[in-house]
ChimeraX commands (.cxc) that place a marker at each C-alpha (Angstrom):
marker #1 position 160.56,25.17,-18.68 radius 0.5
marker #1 position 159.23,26.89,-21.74 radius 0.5
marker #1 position 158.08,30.23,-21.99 radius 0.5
marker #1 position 155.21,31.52,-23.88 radius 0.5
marker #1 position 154.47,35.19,-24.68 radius 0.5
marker #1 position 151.58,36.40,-25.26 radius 0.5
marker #1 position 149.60,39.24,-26.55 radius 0.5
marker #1 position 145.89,41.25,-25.76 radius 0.5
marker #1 position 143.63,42.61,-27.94 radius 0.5
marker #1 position 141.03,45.52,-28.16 radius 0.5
marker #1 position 140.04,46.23,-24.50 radius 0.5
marker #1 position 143.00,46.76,-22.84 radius 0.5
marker #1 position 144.04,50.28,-23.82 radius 0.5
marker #1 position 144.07,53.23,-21.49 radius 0.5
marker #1 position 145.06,57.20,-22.00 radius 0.5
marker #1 position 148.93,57.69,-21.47 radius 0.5
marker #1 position 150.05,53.95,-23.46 radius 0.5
marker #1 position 153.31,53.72,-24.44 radius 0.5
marker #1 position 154.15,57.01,-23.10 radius 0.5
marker #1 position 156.87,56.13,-20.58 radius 0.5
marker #1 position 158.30,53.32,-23.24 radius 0.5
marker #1 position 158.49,56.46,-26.21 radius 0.5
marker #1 position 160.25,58.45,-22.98 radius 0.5
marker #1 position 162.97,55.80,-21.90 radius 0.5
marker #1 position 163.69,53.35,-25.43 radius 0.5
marker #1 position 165.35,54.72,-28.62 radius 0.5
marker #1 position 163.92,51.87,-30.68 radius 0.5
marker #1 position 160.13,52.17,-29.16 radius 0.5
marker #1 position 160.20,56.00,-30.25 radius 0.5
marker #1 position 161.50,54.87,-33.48 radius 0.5
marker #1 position 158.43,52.85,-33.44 radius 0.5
marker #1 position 156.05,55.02,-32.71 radius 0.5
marker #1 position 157.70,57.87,-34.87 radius 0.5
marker #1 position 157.23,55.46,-37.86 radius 0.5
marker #1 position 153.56,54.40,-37.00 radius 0.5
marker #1 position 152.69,58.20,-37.40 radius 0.5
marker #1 position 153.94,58.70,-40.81 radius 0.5
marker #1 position 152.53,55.26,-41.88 radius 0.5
marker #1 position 148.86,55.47,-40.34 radius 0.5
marker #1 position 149.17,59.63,-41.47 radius 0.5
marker #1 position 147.93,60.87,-37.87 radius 0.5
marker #1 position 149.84,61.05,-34.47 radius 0.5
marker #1 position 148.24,58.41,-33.41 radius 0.5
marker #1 position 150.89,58.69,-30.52 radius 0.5
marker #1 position 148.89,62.41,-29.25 radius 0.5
marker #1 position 145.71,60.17,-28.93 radius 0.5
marker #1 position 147.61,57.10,-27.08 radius 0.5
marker #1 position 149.33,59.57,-24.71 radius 0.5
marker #1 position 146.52,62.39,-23.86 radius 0.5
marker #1 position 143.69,61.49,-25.88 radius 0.5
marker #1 position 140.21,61.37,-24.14 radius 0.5
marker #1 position 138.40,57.32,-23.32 radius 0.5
marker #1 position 136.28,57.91,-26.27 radius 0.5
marker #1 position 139.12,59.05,-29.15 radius 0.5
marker #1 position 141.01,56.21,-27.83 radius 0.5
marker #1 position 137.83,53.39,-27.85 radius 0.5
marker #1 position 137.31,54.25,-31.73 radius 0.5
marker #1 position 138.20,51.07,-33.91 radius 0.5
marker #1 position 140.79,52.69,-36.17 radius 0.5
marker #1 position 142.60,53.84,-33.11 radius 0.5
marker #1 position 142.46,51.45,-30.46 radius 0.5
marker #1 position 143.71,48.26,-32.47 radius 0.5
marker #1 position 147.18,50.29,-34.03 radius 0.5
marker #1 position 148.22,51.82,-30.55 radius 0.5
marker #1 position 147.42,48.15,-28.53 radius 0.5
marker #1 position 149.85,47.07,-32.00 radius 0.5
marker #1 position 151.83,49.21,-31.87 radius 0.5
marker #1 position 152.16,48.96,-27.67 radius 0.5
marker #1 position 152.68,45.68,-27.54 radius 0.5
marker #1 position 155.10,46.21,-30.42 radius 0.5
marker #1 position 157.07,47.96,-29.05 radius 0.5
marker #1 position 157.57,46.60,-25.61 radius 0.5
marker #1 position 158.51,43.53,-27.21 radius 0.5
marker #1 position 161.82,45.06,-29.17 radius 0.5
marker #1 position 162.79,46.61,-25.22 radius 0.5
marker #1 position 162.37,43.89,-23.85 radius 0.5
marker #1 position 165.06,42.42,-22.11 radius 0.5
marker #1 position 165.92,38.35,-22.85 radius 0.5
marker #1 position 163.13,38.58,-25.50 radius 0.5
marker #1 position 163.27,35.04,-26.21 radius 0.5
marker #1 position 159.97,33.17,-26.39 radius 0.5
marker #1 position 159.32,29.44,-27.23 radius 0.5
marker #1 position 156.15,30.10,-28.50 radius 0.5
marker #1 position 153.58,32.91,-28.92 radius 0.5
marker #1 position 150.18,33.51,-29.23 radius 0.5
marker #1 position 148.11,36.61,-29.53 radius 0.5
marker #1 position 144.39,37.23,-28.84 radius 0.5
marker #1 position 142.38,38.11,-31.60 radius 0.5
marker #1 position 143.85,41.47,-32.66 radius 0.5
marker #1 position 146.69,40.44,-30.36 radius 0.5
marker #1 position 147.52,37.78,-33.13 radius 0.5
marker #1 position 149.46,40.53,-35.35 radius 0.5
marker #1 position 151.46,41.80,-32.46 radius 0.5
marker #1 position 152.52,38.32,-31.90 radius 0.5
marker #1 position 153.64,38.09,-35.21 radius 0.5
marker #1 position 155.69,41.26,-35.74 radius 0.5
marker #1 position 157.27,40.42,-32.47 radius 0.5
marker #1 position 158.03,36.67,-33.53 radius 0.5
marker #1 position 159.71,38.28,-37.13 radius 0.5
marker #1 position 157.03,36.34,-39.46 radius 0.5
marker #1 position 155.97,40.05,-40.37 radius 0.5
marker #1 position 157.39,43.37,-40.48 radius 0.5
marker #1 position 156.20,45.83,-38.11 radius 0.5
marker #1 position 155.12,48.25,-40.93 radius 0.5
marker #1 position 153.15,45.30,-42.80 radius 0.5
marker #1 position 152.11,44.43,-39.47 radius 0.5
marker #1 position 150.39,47.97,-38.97 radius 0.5
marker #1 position 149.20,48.10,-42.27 radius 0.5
marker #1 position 147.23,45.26,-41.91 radius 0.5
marker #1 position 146.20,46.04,-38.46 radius 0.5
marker #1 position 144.92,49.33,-39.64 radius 0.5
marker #1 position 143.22,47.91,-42.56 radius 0.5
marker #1 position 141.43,45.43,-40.54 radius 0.5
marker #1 position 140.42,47.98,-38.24 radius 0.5
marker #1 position 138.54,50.04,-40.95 radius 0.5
marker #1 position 137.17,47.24,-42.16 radius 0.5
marker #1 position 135.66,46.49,-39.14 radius 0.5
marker #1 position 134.48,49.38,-38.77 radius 0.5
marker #1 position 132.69,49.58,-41.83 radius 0.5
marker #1 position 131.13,46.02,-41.60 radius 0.5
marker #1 position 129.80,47.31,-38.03 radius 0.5
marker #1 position 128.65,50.17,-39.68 radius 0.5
marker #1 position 126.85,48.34,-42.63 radius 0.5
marker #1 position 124.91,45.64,-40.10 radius 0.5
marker #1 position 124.70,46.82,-36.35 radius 0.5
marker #1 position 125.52,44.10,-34.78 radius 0.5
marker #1 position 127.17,43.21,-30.69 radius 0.5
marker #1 position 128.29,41.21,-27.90 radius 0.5
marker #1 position 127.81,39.89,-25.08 radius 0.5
marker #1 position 129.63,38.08,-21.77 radius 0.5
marker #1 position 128.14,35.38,-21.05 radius 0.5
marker #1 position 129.50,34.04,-17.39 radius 0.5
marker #1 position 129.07,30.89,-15.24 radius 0.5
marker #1 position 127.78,28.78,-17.83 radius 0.5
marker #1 position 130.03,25.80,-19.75 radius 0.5
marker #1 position 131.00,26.01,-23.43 radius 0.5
marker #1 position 129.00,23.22,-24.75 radius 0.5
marker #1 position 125.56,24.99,-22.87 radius 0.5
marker #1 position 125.96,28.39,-24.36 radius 0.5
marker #1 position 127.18,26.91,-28.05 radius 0.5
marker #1 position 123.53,25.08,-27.48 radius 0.5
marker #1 position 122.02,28.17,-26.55 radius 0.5
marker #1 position 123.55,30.38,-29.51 radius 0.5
marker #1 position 121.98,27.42,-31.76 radius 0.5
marker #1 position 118.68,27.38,-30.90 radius 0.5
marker #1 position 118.26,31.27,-31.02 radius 0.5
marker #1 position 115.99,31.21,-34.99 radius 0.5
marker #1 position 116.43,33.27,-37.62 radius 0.5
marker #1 position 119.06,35.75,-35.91 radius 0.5
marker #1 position 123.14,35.50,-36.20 radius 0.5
marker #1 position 124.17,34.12,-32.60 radius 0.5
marker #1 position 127.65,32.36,-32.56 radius 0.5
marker #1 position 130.06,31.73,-29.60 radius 0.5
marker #1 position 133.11,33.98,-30.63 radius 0.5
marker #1 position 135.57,34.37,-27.93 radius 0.5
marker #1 position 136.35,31.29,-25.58 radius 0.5
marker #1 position 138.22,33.34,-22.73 radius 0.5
marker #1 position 138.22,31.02,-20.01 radius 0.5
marker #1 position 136.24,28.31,-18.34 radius 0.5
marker #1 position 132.82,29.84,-17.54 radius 0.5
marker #1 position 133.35,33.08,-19.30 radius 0.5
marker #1 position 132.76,33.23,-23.23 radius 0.5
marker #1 position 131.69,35.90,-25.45 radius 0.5
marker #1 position 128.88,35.65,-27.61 radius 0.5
marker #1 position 128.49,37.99,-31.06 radius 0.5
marker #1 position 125.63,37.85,-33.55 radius 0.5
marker #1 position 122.55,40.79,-34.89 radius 0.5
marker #1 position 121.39,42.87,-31.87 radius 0.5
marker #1 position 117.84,41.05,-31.92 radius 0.5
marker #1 position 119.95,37.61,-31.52 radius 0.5
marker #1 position 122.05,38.71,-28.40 radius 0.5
marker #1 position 119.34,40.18,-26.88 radius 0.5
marker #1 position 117.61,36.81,-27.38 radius 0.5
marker #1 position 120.00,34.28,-26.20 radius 0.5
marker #1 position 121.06,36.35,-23.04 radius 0.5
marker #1 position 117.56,35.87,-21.75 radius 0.5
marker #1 position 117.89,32.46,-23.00 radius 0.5
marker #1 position 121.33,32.45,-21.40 radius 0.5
marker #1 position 119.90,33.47,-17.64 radius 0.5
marker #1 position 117.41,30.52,-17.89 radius 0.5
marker #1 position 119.50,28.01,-18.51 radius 0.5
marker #1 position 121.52,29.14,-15.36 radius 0.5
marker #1 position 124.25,31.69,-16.63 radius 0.5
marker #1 position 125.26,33.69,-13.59 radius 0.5
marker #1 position 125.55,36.88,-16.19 radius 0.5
marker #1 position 124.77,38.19,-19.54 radius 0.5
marker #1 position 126.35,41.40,-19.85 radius 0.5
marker #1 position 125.98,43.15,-23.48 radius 0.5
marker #1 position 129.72,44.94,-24.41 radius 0.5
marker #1 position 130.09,48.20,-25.66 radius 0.5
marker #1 position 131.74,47.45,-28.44 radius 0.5
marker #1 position 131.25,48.39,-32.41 radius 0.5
marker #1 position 129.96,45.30,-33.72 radius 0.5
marker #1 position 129.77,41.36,-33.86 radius 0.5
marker #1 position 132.91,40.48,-34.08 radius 0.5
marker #1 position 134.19,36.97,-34.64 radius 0.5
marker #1 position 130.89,36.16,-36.57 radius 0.5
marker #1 position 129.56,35.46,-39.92 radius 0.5
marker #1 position 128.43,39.40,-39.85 radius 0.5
marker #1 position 132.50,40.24,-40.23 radius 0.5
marker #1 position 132.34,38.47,-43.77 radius 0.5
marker #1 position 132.94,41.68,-45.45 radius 0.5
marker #1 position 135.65,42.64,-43.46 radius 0.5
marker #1 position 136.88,39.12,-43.51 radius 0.5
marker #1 position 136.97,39.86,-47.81 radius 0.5
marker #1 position 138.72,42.86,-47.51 radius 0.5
marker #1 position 141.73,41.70,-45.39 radius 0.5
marker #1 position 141.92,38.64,-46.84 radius 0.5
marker #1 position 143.51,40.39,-50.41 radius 0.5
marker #1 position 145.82,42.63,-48.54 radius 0.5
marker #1 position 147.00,39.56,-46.44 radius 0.5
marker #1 position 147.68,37.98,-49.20 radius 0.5
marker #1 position 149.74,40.41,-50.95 radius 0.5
marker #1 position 151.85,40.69,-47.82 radius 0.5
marker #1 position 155.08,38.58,-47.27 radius 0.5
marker #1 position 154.90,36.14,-44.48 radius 0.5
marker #1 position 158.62,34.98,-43.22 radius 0.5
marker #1 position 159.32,31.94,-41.22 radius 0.5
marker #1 position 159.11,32.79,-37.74 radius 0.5
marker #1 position 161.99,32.29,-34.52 radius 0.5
marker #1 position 158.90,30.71,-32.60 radius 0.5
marker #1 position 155.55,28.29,-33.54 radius 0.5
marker #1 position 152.30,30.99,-33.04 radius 0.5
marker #1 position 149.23,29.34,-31.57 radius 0.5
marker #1 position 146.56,30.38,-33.70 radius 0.5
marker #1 position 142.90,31.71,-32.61 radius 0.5
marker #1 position 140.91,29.64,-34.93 radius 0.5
marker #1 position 142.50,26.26,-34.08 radius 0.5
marker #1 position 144.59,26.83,-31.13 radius 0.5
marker #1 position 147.43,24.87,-32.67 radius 0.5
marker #1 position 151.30,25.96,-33.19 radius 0.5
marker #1 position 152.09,27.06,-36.65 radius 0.5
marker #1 position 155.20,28.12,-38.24 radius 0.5
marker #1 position 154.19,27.35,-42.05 radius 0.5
marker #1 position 153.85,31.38,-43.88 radius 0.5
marker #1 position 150.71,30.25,-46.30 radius 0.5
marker #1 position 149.35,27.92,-43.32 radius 0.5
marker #1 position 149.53,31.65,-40.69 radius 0.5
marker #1 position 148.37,33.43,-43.83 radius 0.5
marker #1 position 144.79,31.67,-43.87 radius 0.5
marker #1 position 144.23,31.27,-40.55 radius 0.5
marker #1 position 144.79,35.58,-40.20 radius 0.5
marker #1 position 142.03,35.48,-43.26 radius 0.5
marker #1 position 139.73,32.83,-41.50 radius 0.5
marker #1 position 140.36,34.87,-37.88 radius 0.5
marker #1 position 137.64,37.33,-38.34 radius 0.5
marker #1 position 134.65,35.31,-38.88 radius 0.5
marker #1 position 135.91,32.24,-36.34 radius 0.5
marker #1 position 135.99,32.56,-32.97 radius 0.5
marker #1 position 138.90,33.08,-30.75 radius 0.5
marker #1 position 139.98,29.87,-29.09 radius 0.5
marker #1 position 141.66,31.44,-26.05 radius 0.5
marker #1 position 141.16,28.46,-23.60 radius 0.5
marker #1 position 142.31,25.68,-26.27 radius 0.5
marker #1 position 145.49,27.89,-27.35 radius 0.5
marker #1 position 146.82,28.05,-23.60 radius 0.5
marker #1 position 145.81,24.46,-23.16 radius 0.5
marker #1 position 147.76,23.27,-26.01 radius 0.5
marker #1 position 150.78,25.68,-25.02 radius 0.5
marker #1 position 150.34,24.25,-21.60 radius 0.5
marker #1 position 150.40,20.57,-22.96 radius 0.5
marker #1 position 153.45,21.55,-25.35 radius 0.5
marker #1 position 155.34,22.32,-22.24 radius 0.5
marker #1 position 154.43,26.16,-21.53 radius 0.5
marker #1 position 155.14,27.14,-17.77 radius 0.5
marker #1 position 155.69,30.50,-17.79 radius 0.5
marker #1 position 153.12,32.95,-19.96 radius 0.5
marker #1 position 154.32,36.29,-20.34 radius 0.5
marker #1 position 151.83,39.24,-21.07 radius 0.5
marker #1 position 153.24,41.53,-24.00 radius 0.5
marker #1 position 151.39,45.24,-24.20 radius 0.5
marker #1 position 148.84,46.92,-22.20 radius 0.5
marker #1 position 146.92,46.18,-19.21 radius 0.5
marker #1 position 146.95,42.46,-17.67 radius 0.5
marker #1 position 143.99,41.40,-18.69 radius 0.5
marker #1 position 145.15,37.89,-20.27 radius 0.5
marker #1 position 147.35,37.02,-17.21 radius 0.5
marker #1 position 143.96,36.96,-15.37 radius 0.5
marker #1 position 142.71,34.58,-18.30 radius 0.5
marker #1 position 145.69,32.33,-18.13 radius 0.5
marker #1 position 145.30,31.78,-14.59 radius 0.5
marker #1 position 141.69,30.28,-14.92 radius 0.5
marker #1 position 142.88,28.50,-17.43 radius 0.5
marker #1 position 145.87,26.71,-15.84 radius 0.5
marker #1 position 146.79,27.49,-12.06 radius 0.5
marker #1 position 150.02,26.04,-12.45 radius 0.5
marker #1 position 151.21,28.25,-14.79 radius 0.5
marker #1 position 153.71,31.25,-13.89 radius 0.5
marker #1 position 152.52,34.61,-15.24 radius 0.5
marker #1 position 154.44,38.30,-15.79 radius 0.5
marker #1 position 153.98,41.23,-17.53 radius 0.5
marker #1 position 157.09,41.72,-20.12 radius 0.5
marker #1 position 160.18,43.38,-18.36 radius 0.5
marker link #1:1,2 radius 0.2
marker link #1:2,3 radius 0.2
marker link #1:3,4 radius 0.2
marker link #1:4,5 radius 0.2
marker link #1:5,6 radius 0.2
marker link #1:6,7 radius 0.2
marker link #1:7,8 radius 0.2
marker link #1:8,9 radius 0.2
marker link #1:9,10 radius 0.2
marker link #1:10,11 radius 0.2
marker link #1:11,12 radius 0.2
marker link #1:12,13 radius 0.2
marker link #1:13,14 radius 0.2
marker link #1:14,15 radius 0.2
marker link #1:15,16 radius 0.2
marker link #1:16,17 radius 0.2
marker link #1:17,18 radius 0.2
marker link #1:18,19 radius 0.2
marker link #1:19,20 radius 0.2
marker link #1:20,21 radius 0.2
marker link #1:21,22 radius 0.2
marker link #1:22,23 radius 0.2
marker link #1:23,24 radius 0.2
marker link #1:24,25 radius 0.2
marker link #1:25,26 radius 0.2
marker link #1:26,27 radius 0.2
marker link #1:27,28 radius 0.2
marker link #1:28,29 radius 0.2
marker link #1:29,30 radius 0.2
marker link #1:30,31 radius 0.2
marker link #1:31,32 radius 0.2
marker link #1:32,33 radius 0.2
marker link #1:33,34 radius 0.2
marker link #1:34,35 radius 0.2
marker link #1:35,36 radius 0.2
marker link #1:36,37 radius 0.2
marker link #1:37,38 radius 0.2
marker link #1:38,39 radius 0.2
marker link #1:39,40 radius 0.2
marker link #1:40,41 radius 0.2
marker link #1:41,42 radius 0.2
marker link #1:42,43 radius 0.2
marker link #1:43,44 radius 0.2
marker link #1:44,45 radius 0.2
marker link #1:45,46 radius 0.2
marker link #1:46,47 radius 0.2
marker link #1:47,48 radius 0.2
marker link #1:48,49 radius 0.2
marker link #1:49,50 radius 0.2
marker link #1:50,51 radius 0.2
marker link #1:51,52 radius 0.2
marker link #1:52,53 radius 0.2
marker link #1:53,54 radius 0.2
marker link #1:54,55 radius 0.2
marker link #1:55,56 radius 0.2
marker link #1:56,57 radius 0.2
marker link #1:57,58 radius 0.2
marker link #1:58,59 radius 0.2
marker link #1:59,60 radius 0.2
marker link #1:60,61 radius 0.2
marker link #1:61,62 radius 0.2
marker link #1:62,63 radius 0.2
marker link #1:63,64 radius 0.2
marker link #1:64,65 radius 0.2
marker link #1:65,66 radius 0.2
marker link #1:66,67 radius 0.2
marker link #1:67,68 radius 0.2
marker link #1:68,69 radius 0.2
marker link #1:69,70 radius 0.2
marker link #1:70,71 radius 0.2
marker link #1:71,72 radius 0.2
marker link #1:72,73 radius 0.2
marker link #1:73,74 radius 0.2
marker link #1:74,75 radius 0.2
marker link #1:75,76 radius 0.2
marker link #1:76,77 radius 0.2
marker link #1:77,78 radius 0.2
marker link #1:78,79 radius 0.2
marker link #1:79,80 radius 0.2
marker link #1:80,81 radius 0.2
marker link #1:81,82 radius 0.2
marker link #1:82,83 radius 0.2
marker link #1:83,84 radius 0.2
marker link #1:84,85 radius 0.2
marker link #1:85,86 radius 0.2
marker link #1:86,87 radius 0.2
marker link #1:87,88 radius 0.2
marker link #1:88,89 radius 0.2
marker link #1:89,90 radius 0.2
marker link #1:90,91 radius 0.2
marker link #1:91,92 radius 0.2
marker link #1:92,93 radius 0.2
marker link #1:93,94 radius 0.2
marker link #1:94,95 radius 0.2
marker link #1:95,96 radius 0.2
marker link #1:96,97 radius 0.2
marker link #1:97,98 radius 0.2
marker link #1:98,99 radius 0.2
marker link #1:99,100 radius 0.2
marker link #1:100,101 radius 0.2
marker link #1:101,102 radius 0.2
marker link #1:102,103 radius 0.2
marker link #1:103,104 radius 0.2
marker link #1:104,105 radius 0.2
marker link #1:105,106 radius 0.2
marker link #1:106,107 radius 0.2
marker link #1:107,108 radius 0.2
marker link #1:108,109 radius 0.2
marker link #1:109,110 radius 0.2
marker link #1:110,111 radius 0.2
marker link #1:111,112 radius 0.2
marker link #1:112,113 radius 0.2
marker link #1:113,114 radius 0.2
marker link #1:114,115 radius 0.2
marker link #1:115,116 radius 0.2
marker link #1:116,117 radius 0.2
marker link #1:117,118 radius 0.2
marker link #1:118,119 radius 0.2
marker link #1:119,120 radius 0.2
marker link #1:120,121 radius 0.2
marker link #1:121,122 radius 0.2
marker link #1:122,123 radius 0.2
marker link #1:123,124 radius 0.2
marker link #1:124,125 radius 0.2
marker link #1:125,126 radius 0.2
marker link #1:126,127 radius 0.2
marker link #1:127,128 radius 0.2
marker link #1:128,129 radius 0.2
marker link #1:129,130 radius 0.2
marker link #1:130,131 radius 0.2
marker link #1:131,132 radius 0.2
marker link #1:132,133 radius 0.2
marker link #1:133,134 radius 0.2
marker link #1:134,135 radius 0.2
marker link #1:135,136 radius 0.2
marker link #1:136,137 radius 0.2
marker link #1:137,138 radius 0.2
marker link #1:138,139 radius 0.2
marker link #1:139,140 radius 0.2
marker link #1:140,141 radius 0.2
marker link #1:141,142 radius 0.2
marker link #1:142,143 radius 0.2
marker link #1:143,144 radius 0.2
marker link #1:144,145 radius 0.2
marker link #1:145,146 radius 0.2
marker link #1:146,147 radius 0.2
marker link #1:147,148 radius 0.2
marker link #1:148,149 radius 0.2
marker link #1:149,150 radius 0.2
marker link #1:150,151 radius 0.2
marker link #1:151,152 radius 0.2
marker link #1:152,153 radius 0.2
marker link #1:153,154 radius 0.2
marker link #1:154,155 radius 0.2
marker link #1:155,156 radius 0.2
marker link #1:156,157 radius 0.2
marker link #1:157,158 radius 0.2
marker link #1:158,159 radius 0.2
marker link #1:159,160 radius 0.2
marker link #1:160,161 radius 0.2
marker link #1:161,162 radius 0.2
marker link #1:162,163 radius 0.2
marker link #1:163,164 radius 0.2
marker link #1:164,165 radius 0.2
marker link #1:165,166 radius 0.2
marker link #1:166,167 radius 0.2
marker link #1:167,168 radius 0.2
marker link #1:168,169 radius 0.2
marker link #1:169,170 radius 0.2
marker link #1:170,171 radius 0.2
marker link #1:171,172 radius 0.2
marker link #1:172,173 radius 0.2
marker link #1:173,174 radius 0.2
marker link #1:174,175 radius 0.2
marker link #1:175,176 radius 0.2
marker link #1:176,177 radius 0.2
marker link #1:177,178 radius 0.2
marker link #1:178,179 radius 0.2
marker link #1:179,180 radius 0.2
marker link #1:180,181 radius 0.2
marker link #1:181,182 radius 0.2
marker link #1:182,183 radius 0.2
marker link #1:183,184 radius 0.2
marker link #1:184,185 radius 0.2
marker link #1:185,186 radius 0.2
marker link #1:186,187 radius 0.2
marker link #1:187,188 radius 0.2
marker link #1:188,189 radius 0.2
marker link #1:189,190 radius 0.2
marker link #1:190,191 radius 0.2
marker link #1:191,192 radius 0.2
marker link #1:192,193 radius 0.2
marker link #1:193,194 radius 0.2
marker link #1:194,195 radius 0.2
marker link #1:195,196 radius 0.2
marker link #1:196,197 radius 0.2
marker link #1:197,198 radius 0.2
marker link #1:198,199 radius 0.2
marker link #1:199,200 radius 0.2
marker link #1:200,201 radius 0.2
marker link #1:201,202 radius 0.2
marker link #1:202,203 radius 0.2
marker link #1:203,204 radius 0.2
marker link #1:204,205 radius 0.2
marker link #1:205,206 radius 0.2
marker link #1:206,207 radius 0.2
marker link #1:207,208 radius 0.2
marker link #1:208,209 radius 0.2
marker link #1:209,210 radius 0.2
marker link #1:210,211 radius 0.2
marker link #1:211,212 radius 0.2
marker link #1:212,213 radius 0.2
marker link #1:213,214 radius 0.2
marker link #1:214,215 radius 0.2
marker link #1:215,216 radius 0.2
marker link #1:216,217 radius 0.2
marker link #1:217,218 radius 0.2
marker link #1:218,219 radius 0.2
marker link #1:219,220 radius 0.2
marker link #1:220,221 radius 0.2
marker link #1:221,222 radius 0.2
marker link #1:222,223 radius 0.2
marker link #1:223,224 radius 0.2
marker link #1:224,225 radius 0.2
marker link #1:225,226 radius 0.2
marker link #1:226,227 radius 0.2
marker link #1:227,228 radius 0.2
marker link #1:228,229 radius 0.2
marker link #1:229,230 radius 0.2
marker link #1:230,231 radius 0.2
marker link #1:231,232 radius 0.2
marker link #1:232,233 radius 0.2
marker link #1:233,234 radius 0.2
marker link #1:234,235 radius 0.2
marker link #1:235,236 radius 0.2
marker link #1:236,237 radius 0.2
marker link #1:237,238 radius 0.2
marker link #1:238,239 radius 0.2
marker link #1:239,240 radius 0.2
marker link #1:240,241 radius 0.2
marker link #1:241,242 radius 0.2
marker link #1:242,243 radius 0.2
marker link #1:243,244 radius 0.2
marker link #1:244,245 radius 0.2
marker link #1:245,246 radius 0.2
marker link #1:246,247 radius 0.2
marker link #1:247,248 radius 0.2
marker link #1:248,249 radius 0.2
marker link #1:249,250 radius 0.2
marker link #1:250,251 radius 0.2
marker link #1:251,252 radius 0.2
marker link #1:252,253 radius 0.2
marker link #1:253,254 radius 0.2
marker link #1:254,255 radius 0.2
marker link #1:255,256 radius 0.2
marker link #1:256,257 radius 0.2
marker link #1:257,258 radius 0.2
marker link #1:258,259 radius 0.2
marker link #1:259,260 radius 0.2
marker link #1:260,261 radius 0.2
marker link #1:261,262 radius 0.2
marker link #1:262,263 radius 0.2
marker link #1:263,264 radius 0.2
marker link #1:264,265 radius 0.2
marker link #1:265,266 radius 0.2
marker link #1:266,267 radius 0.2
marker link #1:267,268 radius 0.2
marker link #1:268,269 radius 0.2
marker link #1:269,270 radius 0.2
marker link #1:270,271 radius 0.2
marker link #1:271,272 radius 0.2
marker link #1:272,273 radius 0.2
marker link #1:273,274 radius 0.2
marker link #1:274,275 radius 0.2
marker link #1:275,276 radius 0.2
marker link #1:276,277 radius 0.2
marker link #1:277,278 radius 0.2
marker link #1:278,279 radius 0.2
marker link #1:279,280 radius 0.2
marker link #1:280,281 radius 0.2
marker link #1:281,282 radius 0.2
marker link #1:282,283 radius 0.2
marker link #1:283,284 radius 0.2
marker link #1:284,285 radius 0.2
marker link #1:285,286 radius 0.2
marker link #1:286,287 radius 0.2
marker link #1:287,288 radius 0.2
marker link #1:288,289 radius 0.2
marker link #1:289,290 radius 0.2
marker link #1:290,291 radius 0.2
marker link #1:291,292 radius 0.2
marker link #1:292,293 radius 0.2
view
């Protein structure tokens, strides 16, 4: 009986996050307090009654899912996981809350990756798309035979849905591509950019020297990592697969299959929404799943 917690990333805000945790916890408001001075707005006026579209901008959605998950993590009660594993930006929650970072290097890097982002997304349009009912090993040979445009598989989610990311030309491509060889869906995202791809290289650059100046401590838990979906404990080993995480893709399905095979029974969703609960349960059936209490 081991339990697993585990983390979402950008996606699973909403208006009014975190509220009733700043309302009832003396440490979350702590939290929260802090994040303000550090990321020098109240980010906490945008989580709480901000509009959809203040809240959906890059530099403000990844801190306050951070800093949600965060912070329901330190109130939570029996906060005592054998593992943990985040997905994509999810990965730094998991790491704050499993004390191989600080929360305010946590945040720092968060927001720097963010902006980063942002400014790669900004320097190449790029997107993504949800590709559904097909198997891995199809839409990797799709994404392949797309020429001369950036088309990669970047987030493995579950069995028969992944998430493709490449130049807007290339998606546009291989979801056409995608339909004839028998997808049930290729749904372009609304998001910023094509994330998880060689087109985050720049970002990828820019975090990498922050990360690196950053301590790393030896964690109260192995972290499943996105970009090998194996446990890791070792500081420089978590260091470089952060650095690697924004150009790789996210191996969701792998990292709950290994936590599975390591003995995982219970997966327990940290932060907003439950939109990895839903994931899990594709994943493995067997598997017990909660939102943090």
């Amino acid at each position: 009986m081991k339990k697993a917690y585990v983390f979402p990333g950008q996606g699973s805000q909403f208006v009014g996050m975190g509220k009733d945790l700043y309302e009832q916890h003396e440490t979350a408001r702590q939290l929260f307090d802090r994040a303000n001075e550090i990321l020098g707005f109240n980010i906490t006026d945008i989580m709480f009654g901000g509009t959809d579209d203040e809240l959906k901008q890059t530099r403000v959605t990844q801190p306050a899912i951070f800093l949600h998950s965060v912070a329901q993590a330190a109130v939570a009660q029996d906060f005592n996981p054998d593992m943990v594993a985040g997905h994509s930006l999810g990965e730094f929650s998991a790491l704050v809350a499993s004390k191989v970072l600080s929360f305010e290097d946590g945040l720092r890097l968060v927001y720097k990756r963010a902006m980063a982002m942002q400014a790669a997304c900004e320097a190449n349009p790029s997107t993504m798309a949800a590709i559904l009912g097909l198997d891995d090993a199809k839409v990797e040979e799709v994404c392949a035979s797309v020429e001369g445009e950036v088309v990669v598989a970047a987030n493995y989610n579950c069995p028969g849905q992944l998430v493709i990311s490449g130049t807007n030309k290339g998606i546009e491509i291989a979801c056409e591509k995608m339909k004839e060889a028998g997808a049930k869906r290729a749904l372009p995202l609304p998001v910023g950019g094509a994330f998880h791809s060689p087109l985050m290289k720049p970002a990828e650059e820019e975090l990498a020297k922050a990360i690196k100046e950053t301590t790393f401590s030896q964690g109260i838990c192995p972290i499943y990592q996105n970009v090998d979906a194996q446990p890791h404990t070792d500081p420089q080993e978590i260091k470089q697969n952060l650095i690697s995480q924004l150009t790789a893709p996210v191996r969701w399905t792998q990292s709950v299959q290994q936590m599975v095979a390591d003995g995982a029974t219970h997966f327990v969703e940290c932060g907003p929404g439950k939109v990895l609960q839903g994931l899990v349960k594709k994943i493995e059936r067997t598997a017990e799943v909660s939102s943090v209490e």
